[in-house]
C-alpha positions in Angstrom: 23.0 102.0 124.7 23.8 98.2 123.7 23.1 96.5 126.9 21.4 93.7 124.8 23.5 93.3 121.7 26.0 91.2 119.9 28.6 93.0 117.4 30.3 90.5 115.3 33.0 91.4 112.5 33.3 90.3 108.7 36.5 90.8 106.7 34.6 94.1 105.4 32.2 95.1 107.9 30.8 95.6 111.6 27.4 94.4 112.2 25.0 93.9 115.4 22.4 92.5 116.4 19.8 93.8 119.0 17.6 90.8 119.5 16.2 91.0 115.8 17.8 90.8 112.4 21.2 91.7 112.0 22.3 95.5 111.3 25.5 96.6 109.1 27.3 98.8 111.0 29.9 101.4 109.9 33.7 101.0 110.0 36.1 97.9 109.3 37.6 96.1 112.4 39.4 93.7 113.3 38.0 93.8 117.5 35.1 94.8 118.3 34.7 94.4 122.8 31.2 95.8 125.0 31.0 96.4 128.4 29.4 98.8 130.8 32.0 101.3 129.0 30.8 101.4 125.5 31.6 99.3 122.3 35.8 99.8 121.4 36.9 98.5 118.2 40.2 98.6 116.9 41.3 98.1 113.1 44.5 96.5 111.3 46.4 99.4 112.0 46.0 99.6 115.2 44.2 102.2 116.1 41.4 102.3 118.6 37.6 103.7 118.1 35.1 104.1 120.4 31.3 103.8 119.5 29.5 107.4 120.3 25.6 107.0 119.6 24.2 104.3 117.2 26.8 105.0 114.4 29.6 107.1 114.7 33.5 105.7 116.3 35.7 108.5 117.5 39.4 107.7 117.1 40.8 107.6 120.6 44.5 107.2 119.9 47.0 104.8 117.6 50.1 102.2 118.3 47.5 99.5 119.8 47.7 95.7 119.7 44.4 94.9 121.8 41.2 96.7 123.8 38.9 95.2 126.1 35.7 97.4 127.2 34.1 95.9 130.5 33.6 98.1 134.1 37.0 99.4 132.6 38.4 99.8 129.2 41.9 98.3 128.9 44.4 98.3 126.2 47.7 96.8 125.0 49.9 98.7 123.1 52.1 97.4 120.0 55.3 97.6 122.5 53.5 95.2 125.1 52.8 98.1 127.7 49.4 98.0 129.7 47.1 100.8 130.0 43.5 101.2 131.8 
């Protein structure tokens, strides 16, 4: 999917770029992390979103502080508990 990309965030936008001019991309973040497990984001309320296709993040759950997408995806909920 993005193998070869860079996502970088704006205070109002997500954009990436695929070797070639930068794209806007949909959604407001405050994290975006890419791995072998997809492109996570998470916003300023703490909820997490996962990047399915090109332009589309599904909401994958709420009460997060951080995510990290790698060979896992690992997150860190607003009470300091760990999760994989």
């Amino acid at each position: 999917m993005f193998r070869t990309a860079v996502f970088f965030l704006t205070l109002s936008a997500v954009a990436c770029i695929k070797f070639g001019p930068w794209t806007k991309m949909p959604g407001r973040l405050t994290h975006v992390s890419m791995g072998s497990k997809g492109v996570w984001g998470l916003n300023k309320d703490g909820t997490i979103y996962r990047l399915d296709g090109s332009d589309y993040w599904t909401h994958m759950g709420d009460g997060w502080r951080s995510v990290s997408s790698g060979d896992e995806v690992w997150g860190i909920k607003t009470d300091s508990t760990i999760y994989r």
